[in-house]
N, C-alpha and C positions, 0 to 999 in steps of 0.2 A: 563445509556446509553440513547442519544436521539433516539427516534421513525427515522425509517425509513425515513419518510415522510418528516420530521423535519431535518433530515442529508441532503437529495436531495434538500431542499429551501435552505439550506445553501449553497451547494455545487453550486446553479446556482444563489447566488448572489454574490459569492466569485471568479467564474469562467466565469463568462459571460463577457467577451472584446475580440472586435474584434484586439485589438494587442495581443494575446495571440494567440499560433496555437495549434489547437484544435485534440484529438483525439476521434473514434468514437466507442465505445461498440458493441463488435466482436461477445463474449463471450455468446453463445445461454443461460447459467442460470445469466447472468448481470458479473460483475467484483467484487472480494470484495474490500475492505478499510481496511486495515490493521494501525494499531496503528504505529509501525515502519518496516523499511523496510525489513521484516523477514516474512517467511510464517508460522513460530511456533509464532508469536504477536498475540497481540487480534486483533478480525475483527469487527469493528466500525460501518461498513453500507456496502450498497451493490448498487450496481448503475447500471439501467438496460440496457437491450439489446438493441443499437440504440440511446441511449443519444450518448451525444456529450458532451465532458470533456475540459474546457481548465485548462492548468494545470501550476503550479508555475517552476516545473525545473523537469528536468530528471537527476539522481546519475549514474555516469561513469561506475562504475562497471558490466560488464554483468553477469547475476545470471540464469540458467538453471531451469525449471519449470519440473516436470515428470510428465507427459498426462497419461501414462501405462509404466508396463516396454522395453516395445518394441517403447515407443517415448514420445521424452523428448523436447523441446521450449526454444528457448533463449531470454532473455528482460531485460531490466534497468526498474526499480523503479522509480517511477513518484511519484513526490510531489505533493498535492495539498490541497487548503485552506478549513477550517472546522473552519469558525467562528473565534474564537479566539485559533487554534488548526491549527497541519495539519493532512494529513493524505497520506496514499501510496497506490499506486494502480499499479499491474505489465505488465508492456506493453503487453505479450503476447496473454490479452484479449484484444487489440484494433488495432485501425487500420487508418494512418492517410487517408486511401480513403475514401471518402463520401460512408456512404449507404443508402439504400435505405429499407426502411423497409417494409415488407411484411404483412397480415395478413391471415393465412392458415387456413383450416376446422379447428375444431374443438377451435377456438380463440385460436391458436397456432400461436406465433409472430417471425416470421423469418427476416434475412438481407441478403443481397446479395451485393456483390462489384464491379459487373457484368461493372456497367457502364453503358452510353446512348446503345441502340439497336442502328448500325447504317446499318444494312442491313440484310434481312431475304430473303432465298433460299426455294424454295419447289418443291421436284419433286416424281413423281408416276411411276411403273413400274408394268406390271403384270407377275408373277413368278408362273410358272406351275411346280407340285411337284406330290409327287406319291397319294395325296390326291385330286388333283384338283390345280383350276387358285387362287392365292392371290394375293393381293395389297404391294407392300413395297413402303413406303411413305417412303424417305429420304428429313429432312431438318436442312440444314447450316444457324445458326443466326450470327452474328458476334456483340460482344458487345465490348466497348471501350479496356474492359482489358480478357474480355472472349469472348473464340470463343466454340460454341456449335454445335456438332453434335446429330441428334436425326435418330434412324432407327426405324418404328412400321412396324411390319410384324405378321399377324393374332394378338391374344392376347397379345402379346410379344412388348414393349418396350426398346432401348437401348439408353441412355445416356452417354457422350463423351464431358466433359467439358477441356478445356487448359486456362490455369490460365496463364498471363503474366504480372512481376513485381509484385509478392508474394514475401512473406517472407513464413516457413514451417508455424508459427500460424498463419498465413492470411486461408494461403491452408486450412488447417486443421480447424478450424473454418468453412468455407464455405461449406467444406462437412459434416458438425456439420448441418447447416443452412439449406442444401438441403434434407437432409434426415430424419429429427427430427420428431416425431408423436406424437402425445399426444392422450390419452386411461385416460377416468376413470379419469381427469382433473391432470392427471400424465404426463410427459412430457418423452418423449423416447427416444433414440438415439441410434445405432450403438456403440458396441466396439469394441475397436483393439482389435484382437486376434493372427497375427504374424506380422512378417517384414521377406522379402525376397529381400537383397540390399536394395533400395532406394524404395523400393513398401513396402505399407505397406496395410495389410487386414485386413477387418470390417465384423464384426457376421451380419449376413441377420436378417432382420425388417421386417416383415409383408412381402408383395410382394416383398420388395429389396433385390435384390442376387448378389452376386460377388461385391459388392464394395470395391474401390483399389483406395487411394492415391499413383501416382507414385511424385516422385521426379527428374524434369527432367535436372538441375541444370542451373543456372544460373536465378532464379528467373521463371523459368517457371515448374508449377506443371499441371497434368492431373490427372481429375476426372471420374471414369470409374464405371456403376454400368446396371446392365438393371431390368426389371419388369416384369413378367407375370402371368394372370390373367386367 
């Protein structure tokens, strides 16, 4: 088997032309390579989070991926060149949006498919309670393909992402990407733990509670979690 390293030069002298259309690694642990286009084949290489793939053809047939039992992803099989070889790699790790890669505490390598910022909100209220006066900071960012709400009121964080022109693996990825921690140079995430309709719920992370992929159809998903400290 070639070295890692040795697969990725091949892969970006066999895939690098700008007539080819390019997709981009979604997938917070990279995408594998499989031998042929079967998830029980051998897995060849592995292609990281944020490359950009261009690739020979995509096979017709759509084939279901199982994330958990409670959520499953649909994708075609993508060809592409390995030297004098090919190899397969399954769409539902990628994403033909440009992203934008992140670099988070702990050298924890995130993506987002957010899009340009094209306009940010900020406003303050003081809210008297049976403890005394607080501040609730509400701000609206609006990004090309995400529109974000955020609430801070005392320790307390709430996040409020809409996702427009997703596919479920786009959605599902990016709430991979926002919420991912790394401990002890281990990498952490969120699992599903049920589905209730088109919502599906994720085990609490450190400070993140209640997080909820809704399903709101028609390509538009909402990302719902808050924080307190």
């Amino acid at each position: 088997m070639k070295s890692l390293t040795l697969v990725l030069y091949l892969i970006s002298l066999s895939l690098f032309s700008p007539t080819k259309e390019s997709f981009h690694v979604v997938n917070l642990l990279g995408t594998a390579i499989y031998s042929e286009p079967a998830f029980d084949s051998q897995i060849i290489g592995r292609i990281d989070l944020g490359k950009v793939i261009y690739f020979e053809g995509v096979l017709e047939q759509k084939v279901k991926k199982r994330v958990s039992p409670e959520l499953e992803v649909e994708g075609n099989w993508i060809e592409i060149m390995l030297d004098f070889s090919v190899g397969y790699i399954f769409s539902s790790d990628l994403s033909l949006k440009p992203t934008e890669l992140i670099s988070e505490h702990n050298d924890l390598h995130t993506v987002d498919l957010f899009g340009k910022e094209l306009e940010k909100e900020k406003t303050t209220e003081e809210v008297t309670g049976e403890f005394g006066t607080s501040t609730l900071v509400k701000i609206k960012t609006i990004f090309e393909r995400v529109i974000l709400h955020e609430e801070i009121f005392d320790d307390c964080h709430d996040w409020e992402y809409t996702l427009e022109g997703f596919t479920l693996s786009e959605a599902y990825h990016q709430l991979i990407n926002l919420t991912a921690r790394k401990h002890d140079n281990q990498i952490e995430f969120p699992a599903i733990i049920s589905r209730e309709g088109n919502i599906w719920n994720f085990s609490d992370l450190d400070a993140i509670q209640e997080l909820q992929l809704h399903d709101l159809g028609g390509g538009r998903f909402k990302i719902t979690l808050y924080s307190c400290t």
